[in-house]
N, C-alpha and C positions, 0 to 999 in steps of 0.2 A: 306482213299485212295480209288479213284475212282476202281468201278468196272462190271462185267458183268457175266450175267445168262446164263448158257451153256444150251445144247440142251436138257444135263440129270434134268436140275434146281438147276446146282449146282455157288454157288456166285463164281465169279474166281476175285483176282486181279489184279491191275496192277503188283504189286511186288509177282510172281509166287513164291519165296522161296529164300533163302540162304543158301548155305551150306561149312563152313569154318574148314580146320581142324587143326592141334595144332599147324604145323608150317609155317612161309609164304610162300607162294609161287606165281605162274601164278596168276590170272586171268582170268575167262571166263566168259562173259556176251552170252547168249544165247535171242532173240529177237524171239516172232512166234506172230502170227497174226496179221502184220502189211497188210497185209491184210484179210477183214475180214471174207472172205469166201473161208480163209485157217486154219481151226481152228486146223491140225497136229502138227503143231510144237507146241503149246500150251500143246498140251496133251504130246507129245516128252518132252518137257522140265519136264512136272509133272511125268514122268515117272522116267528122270533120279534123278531127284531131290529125291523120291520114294528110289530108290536105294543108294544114297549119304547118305543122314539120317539115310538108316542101317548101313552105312560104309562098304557096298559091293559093290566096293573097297575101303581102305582108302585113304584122303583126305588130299593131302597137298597142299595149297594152298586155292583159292575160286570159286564156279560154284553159277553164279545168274540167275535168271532166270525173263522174262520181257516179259507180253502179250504189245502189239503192240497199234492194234487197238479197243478198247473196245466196241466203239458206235458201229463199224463195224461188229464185233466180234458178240454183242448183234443183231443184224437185220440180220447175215449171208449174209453181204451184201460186196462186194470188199473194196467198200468205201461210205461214205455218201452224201459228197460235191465235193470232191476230194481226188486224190490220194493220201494218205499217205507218198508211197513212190517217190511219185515227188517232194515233196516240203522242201528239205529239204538242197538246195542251200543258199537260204536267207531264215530268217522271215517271214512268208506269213502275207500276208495285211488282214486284219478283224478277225470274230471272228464265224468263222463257225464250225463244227465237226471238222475234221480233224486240224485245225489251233490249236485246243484246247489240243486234242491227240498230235500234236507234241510238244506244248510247256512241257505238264507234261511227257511227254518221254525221250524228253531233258533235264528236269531239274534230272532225278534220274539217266541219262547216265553222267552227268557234273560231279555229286554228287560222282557217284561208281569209276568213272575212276581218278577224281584228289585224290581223298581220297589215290589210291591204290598204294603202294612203291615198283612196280616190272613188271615183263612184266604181259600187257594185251590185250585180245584178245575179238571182240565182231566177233560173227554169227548171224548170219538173217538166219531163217529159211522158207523155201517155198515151196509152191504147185502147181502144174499149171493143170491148165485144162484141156489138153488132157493128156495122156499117155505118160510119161516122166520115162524113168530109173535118179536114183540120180548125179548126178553130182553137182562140187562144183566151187566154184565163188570168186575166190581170187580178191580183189581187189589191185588197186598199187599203193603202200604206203610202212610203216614198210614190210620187208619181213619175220615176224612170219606169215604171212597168208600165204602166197605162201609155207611154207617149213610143216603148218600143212596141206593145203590141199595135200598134196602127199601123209599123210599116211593115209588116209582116205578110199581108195582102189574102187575110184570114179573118171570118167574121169573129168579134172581141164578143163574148159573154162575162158580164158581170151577174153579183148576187147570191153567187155560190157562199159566200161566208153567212150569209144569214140563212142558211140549212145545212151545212158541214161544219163539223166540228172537226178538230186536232189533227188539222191538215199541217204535215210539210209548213205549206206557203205562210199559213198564220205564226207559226214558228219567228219564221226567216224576219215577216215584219213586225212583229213583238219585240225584233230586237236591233228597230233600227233600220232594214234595208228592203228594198223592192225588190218583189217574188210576184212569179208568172206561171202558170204551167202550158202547154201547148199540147194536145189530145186531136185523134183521130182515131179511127177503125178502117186498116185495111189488111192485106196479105203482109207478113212479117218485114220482109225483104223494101216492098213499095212504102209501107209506112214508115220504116227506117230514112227511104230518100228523098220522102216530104217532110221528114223531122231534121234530116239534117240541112237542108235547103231551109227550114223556118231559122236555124241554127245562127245560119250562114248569114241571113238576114237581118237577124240583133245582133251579129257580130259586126255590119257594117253599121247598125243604128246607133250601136256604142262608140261607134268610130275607132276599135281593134283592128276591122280590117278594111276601113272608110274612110271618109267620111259617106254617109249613103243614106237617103230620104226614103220617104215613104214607096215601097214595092207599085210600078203600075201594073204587075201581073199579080194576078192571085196566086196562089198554093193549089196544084193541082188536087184538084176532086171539089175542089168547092164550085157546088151549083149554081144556076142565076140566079135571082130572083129573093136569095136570102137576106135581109139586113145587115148591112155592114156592123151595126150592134145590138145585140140583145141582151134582156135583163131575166134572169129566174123569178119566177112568180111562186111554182108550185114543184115541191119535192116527194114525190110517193116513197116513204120510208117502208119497210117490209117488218114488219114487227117478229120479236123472237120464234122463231117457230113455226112461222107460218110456212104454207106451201104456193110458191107468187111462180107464174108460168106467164110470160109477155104471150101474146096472140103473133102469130108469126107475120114477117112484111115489116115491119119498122125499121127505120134509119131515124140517123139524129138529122135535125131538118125536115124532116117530115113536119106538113100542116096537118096538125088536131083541131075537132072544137067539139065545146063543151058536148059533154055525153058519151063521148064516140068511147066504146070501147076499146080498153086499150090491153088488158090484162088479166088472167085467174088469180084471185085470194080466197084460199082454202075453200075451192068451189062454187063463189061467187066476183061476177065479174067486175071489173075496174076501171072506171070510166071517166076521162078527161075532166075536170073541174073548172075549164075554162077554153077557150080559144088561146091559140098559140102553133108554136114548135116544138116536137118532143125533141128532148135530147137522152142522151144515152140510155137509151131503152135495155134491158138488164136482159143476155141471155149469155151468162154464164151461171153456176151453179153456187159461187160464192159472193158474198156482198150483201148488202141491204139498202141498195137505194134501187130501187123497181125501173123511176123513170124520172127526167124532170120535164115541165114546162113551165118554157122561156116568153115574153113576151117583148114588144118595142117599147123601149123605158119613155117615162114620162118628158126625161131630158136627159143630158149626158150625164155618161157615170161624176159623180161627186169629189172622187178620192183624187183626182190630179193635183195636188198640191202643190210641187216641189219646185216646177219652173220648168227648169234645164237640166241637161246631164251634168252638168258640175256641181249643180246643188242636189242630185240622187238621193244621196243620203241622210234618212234624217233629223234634221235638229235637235240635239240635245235638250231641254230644256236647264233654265240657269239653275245654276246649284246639284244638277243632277250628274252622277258620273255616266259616263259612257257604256252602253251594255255588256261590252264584253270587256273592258278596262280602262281602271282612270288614269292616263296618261296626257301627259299636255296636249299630243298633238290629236288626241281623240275630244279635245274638251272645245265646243262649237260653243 
């Protein structure tokens, strides 16, 4: 199995570990460096995995764990060709870095999820480049993602799918199952130990190493005063070519309002288009999303559908086979 030389010279693979205990349960696929000059979640995942194999806590059900972008990963670079996590609407055409990472990603995500006879849950784990407190990223689908990110004691932003395309997570529920990602910006090592701690926490929400309700502490770094949920309102796209330089001083959480300059495009400045939160304000060298703001939604997120953890997964519609195969016991 394909793999990559970390910063200490250690081989890491794509298949980070497994860890299964004596009776069935959830499912938790855990994803980090899917981009590759986010190497936390990787180390988040071998941490908790670390702790799973002693059985501190014990283990019912399964936590897998899955480096992202390897080539990426290896050069500390976002991405090589392109974005990992844009492409992952259709099949991308040719046979470049990235095309290659997603087709063996996809093939051990088809592999884990159709194999498994119970509810399942995949995270994408993230970093961002300025100064981000954690917060979590329900996508809308099954609603086992929306009811784990509450206990997580992180503020939930919704919205992201109505301005990102060929993420990961829209993948995961196109085909069937609840996907999350969980994002911060801090020093490698410290974001590693609030990504494995959020880890630790859908691991008890899933009832793997729980049963375990909603977190009364937060995730360190997160501020007061923040919304327990916000909604994306507006996404500053960077168009081809251009030259975008954020204004320095932003964190995600930061209050904006309209006007307030936030940014240079090609020599002219760039200025909030509303009241809000910025979030992940853009200051690395690669990507094309500048910045977003988030606002307090009109009412809760919509996508909670599914109930319960037992019902995660879901429902087939009649007549239709199962996404990854038609088998009796996949046919709801």
């Amino acid at each position: 199995m394909a793999s990559f030389v970390s910063s200490e010279g250690l081989e890491v693979p794509r298949l980070l570990g497994r860890v299964s205990g004596p009776r069935p349960g959830a499912l938790l696929i855990a994803v980090g460096g899917i981009h590759g000059n986010e190497p936390a979640g990787v180390l988040a995942i071998q941490q908790v995995l670390g702790l799973l194999e002693s059985r501190i806590p014990p283990v019912h059900g399964t936590f897998l764990g899955l480096a992202g972008n390897l080539a990426a990963l290896a050069a500390g670079r976002r991405f090589l060709d392109r974005d990992l996590n844009r492409i992952w609407d259709d099949p991308p055409a040719g046979a470049d870095a990235e095309a290659r990472e997603r087709e063996a990603l996809e093939r051990i995500l088809r592999t884990e999820l159709e194999r498994h006879d119970g509810p399942a849950l995949v995270i994408d784990c993230h970093t961002s480049s300025g100064p981000c407190p954690p917060f979590s990223l329900p996508w809308p689908g099954p609603g086992l993602a929306l009811k784990v990110a509450r206990t997580l004691g992180a503020p939930l932003i919704t919205g992201f799918e109505r301005h990102l395309e060929g993420l990961l997570l829209g993948w995961v529920t196109r085909h069937g199952y609840p996907a999350m990602a969980v994002e911060l910006g801090a020093p490698v090592d410290e974001a590693a130990a609030v990504l494995a701690e959020a880890l630790l926490r859908a691991l008890g929400a899933l009832g793997i190493t729980g049963p375990a309700g909603p977190s009364r502490e937060t995730l360190p770094g997160v501020p007061e005063g923040v919304p327990g949920e916000l909604e994306v309102a507006h996404r500053h796209r960077i168009p081809p070519g251009a030259s975008f330089t954020m204004l320095p001083g932003f964190a995600t959480f930061d209050r904006v309002t309209a006007g307030q300059p936030l940014a240079h495009q090609n020599g002219e400045l760039v200025r909030s288009p509303l009241d809000g939160w910025i979030l992940l304000p853009k200051y690395q060298p690669e990507g094309e999303d500048g910045f977003f703001v988030a606002t307090v939604p009109d009412r809760p997120p919509s996508h909670d559908r599914d109930g319960t953890i037992p019902g995660s997964r879901r429902r087939t519609p009649p007549g239709r086979a199962h996404p990854f195969r038609n088998t009796p016991r996949h046919r709801q």
